[in-house]
PDB file of N, CA, C and O in Angstrom, chain B, residues numbered from 101:
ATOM      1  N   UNK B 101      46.391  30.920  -3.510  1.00  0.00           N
ATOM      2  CA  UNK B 101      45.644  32.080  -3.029  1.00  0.00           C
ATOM      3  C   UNK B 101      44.992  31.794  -1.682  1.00  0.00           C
ATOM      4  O   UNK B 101      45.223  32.500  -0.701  1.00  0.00           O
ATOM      5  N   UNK B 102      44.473  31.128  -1.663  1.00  0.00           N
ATOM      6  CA  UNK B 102      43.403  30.066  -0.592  1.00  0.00           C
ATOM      7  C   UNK B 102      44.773  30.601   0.633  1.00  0.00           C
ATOM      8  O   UNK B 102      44.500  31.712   1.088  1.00  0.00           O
ATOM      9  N   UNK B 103      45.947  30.094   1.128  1.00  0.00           N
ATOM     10  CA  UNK B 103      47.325  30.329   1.592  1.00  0.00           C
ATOM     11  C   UNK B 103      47.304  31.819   2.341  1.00  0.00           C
ATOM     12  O   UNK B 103      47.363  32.216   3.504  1.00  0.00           O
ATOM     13  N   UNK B 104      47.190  32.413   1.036  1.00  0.00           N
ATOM     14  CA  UNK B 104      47.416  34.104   1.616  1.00  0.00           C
ATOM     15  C   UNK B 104      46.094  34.457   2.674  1.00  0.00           C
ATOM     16  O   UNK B 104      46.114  35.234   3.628  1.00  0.00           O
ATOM     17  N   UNK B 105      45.152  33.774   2.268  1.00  0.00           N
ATOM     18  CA  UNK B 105      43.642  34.085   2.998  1.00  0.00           C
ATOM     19  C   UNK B 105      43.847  33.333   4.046  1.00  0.00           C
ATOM     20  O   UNK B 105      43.818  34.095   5.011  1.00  0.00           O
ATOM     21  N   UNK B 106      44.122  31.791   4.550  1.00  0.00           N
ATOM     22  CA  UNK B 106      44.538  31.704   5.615  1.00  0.00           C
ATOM     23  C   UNK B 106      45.253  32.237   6.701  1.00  0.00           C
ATOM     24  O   UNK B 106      45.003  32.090   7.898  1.00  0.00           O
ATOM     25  N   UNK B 107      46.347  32.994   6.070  1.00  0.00           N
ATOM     26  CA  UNK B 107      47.538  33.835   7.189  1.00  0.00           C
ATOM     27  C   UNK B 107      46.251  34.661   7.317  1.00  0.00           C
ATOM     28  O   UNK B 107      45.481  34.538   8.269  1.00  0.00           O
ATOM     29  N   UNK B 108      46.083  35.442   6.380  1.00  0.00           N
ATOM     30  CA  UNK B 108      45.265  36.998   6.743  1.00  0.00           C
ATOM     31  C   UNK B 108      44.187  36.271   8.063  1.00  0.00           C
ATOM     32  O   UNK B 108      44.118  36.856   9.144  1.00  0.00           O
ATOM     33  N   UNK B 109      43.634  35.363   7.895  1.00  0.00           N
ATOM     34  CA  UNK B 109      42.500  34.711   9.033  1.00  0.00           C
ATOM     35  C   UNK B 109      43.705  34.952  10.356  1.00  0.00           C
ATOM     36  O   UNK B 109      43.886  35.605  11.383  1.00  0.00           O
ATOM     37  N   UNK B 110      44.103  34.297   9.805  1.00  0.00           N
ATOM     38  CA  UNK B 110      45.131  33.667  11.575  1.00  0.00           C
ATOM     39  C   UNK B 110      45.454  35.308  12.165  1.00  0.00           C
ATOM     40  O   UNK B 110      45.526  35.430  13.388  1.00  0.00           O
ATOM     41  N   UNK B 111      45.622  36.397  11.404  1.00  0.00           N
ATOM     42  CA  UNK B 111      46.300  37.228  11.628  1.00  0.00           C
ATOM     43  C   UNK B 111      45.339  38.186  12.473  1.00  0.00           C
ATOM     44  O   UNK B 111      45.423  38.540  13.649  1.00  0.00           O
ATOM     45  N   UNK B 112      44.428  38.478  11.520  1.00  0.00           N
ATOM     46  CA  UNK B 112      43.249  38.706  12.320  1.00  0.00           C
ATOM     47  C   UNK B 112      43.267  38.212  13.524  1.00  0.00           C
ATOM     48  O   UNK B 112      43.686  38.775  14.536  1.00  0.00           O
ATOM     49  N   UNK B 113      42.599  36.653  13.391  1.00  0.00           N
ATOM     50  CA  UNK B 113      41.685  36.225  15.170  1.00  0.00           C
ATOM     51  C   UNK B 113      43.144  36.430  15.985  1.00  0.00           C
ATOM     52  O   UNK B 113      43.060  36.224  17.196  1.00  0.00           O
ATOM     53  N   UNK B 114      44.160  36.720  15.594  1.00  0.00           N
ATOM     54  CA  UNK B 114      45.543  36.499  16.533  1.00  0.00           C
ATOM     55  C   UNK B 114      45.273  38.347  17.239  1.00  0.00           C
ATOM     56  O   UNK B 114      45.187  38.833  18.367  1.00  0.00           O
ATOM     57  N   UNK B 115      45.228  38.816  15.988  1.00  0.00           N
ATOM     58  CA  UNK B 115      44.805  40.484  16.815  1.00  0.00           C
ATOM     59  C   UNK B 115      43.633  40.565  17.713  1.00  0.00           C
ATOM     60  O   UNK B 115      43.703  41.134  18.802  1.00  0.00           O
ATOM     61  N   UNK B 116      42.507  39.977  17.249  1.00  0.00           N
ATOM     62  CA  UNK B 116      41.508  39.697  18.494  1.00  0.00           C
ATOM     63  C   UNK B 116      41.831  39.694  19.817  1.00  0.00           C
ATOM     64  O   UNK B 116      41.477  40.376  20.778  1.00  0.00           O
ATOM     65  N   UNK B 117      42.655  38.691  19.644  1.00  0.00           N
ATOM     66  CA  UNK B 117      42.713  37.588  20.864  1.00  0.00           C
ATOM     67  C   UNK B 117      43.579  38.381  21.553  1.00  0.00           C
ATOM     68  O   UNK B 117      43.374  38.455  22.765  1.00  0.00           O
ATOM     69  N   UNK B 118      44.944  39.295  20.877  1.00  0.00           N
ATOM     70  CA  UNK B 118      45.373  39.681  21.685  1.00  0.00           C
ATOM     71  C   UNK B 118      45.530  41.039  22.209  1.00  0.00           C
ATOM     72  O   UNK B 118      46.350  41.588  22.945  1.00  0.00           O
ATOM     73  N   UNK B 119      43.991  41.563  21.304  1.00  0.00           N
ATOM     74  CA  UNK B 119      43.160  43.217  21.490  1.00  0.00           C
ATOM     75  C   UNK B 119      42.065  43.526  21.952  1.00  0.00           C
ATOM     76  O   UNK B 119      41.599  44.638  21.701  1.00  0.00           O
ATOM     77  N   UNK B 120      41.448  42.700  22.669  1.00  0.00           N
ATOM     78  CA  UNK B 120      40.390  42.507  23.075  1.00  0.00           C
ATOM     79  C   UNK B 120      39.436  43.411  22.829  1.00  0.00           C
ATOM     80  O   UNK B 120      38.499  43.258  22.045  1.00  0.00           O
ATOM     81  N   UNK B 121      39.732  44.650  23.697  1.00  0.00           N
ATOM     82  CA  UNK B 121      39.315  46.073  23.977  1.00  0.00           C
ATOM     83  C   UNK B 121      39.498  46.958  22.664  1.00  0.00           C
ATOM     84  O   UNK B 121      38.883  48.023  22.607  1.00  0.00           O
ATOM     85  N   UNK B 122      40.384  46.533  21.519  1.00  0.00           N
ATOM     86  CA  UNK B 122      40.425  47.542  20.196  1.00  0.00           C
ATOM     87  C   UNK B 122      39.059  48.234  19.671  1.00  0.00           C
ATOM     88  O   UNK B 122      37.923  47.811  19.890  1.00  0.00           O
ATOM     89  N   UNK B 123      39.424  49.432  18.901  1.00  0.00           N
ATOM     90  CA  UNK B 123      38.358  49.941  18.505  1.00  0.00           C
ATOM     91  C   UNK B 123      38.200  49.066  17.233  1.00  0.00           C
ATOM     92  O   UNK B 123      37.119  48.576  16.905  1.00  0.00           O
ATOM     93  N   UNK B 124      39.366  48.904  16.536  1.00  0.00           N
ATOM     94  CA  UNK B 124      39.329  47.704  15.544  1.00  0.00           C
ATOM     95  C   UNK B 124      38.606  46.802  15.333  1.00  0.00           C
ATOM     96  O   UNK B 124      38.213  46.489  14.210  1.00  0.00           O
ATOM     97  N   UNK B 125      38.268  46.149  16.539  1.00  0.00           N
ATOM     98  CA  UNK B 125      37.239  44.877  16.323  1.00  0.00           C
ATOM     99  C   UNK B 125      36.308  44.623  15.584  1.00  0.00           C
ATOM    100  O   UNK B 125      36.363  43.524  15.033  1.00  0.00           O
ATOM    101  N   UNK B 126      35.120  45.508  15.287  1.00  0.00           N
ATOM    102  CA  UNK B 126      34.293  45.150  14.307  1.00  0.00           C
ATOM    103  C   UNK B 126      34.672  44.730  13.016  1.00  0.00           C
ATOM    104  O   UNK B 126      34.261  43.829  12.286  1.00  0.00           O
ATOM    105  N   UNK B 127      35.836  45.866  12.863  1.00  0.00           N
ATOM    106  CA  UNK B 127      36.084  45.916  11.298  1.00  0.00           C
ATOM    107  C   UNK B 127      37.068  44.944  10.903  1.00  0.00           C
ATOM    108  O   UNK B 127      37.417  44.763   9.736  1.00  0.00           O
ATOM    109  N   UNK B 128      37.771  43.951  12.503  1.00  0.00           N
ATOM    110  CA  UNK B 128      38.697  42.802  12.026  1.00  0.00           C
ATOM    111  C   UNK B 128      37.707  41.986  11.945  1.00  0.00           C
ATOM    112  O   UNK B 128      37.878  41.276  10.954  1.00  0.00           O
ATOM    113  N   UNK B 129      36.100  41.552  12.863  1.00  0.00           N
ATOM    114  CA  UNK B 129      34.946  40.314  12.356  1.00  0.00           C
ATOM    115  C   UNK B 129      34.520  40.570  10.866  1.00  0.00           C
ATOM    116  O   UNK B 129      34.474  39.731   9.967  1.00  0.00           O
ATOM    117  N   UNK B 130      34.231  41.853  10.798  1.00  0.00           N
ATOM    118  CA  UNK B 130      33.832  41.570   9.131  1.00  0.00           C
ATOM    119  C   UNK B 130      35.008  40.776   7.984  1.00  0.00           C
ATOM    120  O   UNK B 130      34.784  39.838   7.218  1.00  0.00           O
ATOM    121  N   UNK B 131      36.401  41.602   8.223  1.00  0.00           N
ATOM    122  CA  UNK B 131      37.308  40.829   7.193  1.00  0.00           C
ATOM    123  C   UNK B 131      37.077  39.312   7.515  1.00  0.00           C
ATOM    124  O   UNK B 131      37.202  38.558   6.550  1.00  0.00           O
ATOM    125  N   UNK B 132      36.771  38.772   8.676  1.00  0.00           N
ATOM    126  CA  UNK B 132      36.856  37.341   9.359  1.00  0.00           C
ATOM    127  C   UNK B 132      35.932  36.628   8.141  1.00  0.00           C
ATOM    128  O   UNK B 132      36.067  35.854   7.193  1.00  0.00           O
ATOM    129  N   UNK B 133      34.672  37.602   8.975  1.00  0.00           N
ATOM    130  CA  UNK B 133      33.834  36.773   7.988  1.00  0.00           C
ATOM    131  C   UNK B 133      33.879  37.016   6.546  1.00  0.00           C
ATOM    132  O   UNK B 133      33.241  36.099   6.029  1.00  0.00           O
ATOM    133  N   UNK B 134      34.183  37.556   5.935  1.00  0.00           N
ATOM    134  CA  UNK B 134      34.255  38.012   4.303  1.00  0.00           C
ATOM    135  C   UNK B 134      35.369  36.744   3.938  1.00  0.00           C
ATOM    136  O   UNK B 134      35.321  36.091   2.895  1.00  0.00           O
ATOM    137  N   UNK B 135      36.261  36.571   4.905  1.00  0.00           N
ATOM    138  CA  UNK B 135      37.167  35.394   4.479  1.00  0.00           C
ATOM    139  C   UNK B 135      36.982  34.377   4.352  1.00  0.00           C
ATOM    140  O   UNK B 135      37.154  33.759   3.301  1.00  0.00           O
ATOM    141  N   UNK B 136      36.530  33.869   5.527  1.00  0.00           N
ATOM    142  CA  UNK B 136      35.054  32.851   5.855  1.00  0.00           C
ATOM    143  C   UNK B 136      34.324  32.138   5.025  1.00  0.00           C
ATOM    144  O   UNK B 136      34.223  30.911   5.018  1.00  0.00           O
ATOM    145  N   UNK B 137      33.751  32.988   4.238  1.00  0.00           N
ATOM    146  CA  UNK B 137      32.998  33.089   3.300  1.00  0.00           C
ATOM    147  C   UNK B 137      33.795  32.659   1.919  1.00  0.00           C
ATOM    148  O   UNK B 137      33.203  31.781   1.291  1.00  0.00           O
ATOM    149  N   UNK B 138      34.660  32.981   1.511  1.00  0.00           N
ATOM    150  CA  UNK B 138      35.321  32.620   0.834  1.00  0.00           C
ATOM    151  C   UNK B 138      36.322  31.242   0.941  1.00  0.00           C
ATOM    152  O   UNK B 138      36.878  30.693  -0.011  1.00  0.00           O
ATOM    153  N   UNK B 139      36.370  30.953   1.983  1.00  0.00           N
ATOM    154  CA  UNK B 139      37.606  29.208   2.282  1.00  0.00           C
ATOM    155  C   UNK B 139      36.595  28.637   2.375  1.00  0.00           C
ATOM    156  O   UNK B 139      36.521  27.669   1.618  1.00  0.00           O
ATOM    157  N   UNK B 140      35.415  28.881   3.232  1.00  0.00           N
ATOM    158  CA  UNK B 140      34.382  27.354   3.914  1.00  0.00           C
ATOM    159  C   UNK B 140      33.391  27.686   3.024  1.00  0.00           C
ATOM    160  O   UNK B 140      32.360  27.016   2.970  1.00  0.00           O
TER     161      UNK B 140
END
C-alpha cells in the first residue's frame, strides 16, 4: 500500500513542478500533505 502512496506523492510534486501557475495547487499540497502524514 505504502507503494501506491508513493507514486500518488511523486505524481503530485511532478504536477507541481511542472504547473506552477495551476489553479490545482492548493488542493495537490493538501493530498501532499495528507500523504505525508501517512509514510513519515
Amino acid at each position: 500500500m505504502d507503494f501506491m502512496l508513493e507514486e500518488e506523492l511523486i505524481d503530485l510534486m511532478t504536477f507541481c513542478l511542472q504547473n506552477p501557475n495551476s489553479s490545482e495547487i492548493p488542493e495537490k499540497h493538501k493530498r501532499i500533505s495528507e500523504i505525508g502524514s501517512f509514510l513519515y
